[in-house]
C-alpha positions in Angstrom: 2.6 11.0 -16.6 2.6 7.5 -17.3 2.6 5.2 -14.9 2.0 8.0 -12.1 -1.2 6.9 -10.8 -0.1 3.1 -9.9 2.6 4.5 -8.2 0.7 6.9 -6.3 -1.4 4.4 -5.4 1.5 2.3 -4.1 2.7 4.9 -2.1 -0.7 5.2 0.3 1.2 2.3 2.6 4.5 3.7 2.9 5.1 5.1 5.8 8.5 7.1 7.4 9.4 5.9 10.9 13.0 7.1 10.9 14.0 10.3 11.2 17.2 9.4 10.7 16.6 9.1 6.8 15.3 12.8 6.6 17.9 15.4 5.2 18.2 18.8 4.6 19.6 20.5 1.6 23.3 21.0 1.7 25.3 24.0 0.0 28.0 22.1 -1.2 27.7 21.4 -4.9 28.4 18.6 -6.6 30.4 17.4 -9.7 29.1 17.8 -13.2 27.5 14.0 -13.3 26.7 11.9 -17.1 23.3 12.3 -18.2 21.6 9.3 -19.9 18.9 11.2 -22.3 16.2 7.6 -21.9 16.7 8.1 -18.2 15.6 11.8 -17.9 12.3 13.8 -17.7 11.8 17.1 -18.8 13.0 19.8 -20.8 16.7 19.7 -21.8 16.8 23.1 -21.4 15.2 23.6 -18.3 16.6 26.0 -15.7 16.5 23.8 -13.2 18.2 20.0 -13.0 17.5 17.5 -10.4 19.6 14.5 -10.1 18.4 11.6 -8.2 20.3 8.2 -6.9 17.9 6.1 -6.2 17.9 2.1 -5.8 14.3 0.2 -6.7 14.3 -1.8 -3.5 14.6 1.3 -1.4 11.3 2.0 0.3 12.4 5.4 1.0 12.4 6.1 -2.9 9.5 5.1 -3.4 7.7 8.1 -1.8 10.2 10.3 -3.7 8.5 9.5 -6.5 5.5 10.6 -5.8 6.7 14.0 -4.8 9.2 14.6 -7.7 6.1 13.4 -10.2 4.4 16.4 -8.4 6.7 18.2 -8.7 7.1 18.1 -12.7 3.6 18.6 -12.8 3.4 22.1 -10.8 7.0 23.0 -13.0 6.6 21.3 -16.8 9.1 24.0 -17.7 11.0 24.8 -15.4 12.3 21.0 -14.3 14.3 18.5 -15.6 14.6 15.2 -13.5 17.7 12.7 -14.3 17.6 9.7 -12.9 20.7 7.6 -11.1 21.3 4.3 -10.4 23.0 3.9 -7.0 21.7 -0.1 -6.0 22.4 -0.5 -2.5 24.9 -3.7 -1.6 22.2 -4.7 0.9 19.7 -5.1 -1.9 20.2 -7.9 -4.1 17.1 -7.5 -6.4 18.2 -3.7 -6.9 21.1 -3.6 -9.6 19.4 -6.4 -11.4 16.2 -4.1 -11.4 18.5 -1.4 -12.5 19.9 -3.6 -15.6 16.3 -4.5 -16.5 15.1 -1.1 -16.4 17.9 -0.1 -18.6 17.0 -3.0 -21.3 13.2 -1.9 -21.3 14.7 1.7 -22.1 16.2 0.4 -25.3 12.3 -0.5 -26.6 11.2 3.2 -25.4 10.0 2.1 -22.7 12.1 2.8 -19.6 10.3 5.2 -17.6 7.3 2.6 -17.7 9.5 -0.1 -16.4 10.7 2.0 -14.0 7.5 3.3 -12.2 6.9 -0.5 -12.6 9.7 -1.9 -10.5 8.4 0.6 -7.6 5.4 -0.4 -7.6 6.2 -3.7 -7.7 9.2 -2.9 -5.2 10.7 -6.7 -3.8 9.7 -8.6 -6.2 12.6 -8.6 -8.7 13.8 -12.5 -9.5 14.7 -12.8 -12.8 11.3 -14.3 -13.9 9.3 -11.2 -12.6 11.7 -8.7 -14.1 10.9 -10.8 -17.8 7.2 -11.0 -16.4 7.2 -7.1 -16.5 8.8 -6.2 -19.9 6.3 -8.6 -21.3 3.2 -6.8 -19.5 5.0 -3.8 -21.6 4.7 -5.6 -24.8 8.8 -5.5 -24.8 10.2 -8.4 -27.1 11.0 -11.3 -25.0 14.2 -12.6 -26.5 15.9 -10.0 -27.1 15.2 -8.5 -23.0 16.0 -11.4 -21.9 19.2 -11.7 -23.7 19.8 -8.1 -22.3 18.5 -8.5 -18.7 21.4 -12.6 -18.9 24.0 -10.4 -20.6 24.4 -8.0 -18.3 24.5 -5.5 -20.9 24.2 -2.3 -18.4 25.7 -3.5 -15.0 29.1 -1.5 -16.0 26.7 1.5 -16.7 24.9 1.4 -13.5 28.0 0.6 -11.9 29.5 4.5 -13.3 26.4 5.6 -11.7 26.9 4.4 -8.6 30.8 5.5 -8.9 29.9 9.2 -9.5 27.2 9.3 -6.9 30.1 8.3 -4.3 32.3 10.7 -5.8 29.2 13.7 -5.3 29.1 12.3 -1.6 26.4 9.7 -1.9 26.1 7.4 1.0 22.1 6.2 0.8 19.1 6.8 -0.8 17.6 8.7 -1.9 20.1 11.3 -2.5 19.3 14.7 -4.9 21.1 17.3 -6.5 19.2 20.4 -7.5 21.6 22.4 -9.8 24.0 20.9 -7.6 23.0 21.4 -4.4 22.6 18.3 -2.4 19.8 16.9 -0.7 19.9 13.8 1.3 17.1 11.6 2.4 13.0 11.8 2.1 11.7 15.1 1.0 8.9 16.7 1.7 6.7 18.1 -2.0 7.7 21.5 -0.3 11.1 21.2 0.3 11.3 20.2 -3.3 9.4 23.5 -3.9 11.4 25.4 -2.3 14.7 24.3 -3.9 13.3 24.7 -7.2 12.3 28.2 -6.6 15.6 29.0 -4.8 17.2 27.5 -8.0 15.3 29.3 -10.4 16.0 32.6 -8.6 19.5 31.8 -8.5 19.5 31.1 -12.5 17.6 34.4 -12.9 20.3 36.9 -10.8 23.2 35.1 -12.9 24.3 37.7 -15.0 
């Protein structure tokens, strides 16, 4: 997976101090939420859908990451990952982050930007967000006139409306066919939901 191995890499200092931030998955199931197609991984068809709000600046997201790209790799098939803007108002680097992301994504190049920003994670002034599209080969001008315009603040904005409509209070917050998840999750726990998932899709008639 592209960009995978930097972020890994990233992730070795990260460390979880508050239990606080640990959730377990909840039974109550969330809205049908918009899917951006540049912003997903995965099959379209996959049996199993997990929706992620996430903010760049989070450093709780960071290691969910690591354990979703896992996770896609142990389940090519069966997983499809959509990703959610949902910039915390304590981080002022993250919607700006999420606008840039956005901007790379119309050059075909979002997810790249994205494992980017997280490895990167902090560093997001408006010279270091152009810095990165141009490590990407992205065309200067025209990011930049995306990244000034603002052309996907209202977008990440509806993100961050349906995720507080779904419940979303922090990040990182899943939905796995629905079924929330709040907060740092272990590889297994994401296992586990999968295959719960998948035998609920199989007993369907």
């Amino acid at each position: 997976m592209a960009g995978s191995a930097a972020v890994r890499l990233a992730l070795g200092a990260v460390t979880l101090t508050a239990s606080l931030w640990i959730g377990n998955a909840d039974a109550q199931t969330a809205p049908p939420f918009t899917i951006d197609p540049v912003m997903t991984k995965g099959p379209a068809d996959a049996p199993v859908t997990i929706v992620e709000f996430s903010d760049y600046q989070c450093p709780f997201c960071v290691r969910a990451e690591q354990a979703l790209g896992e996770l896609l790799d142990e389940f090519p098939e069966k997983v499809r990952i959509v990703f959610k803007d949902f910039p915390l108002r304590f981080h002022g680097g993250a919607e700006p982050a999420a606008v840039a992301a956005r901007c790379a994504g119309e050059s075909g190049r979002y997810w790249e930007y994205h494992d980017m920003l997280f490895v990167a994670q902090g560093d997001f002034a408006r010279a270091d967000l152009i810095t990165y599209a141009v490590r990407l080969g992205l065309p200067r001008e025209a990011f930049t006139a995306c990244l000034d315009g603002g052309r996907y603040r209202a977008a990440v904005q509806a993100d961050v409306r349906e995720g507080r409509a779904a419940g979303v209070t922090g990040t990182p917050t899943f939905f796995v066919n629905g079924r929330r998840m709040a907060g740092v999750q272990s590889l297994d726990a994401f296992r586990e939901a999968v295959r719960e998932a998948l035998h609920d899709a199989r007993a369907k008639p």
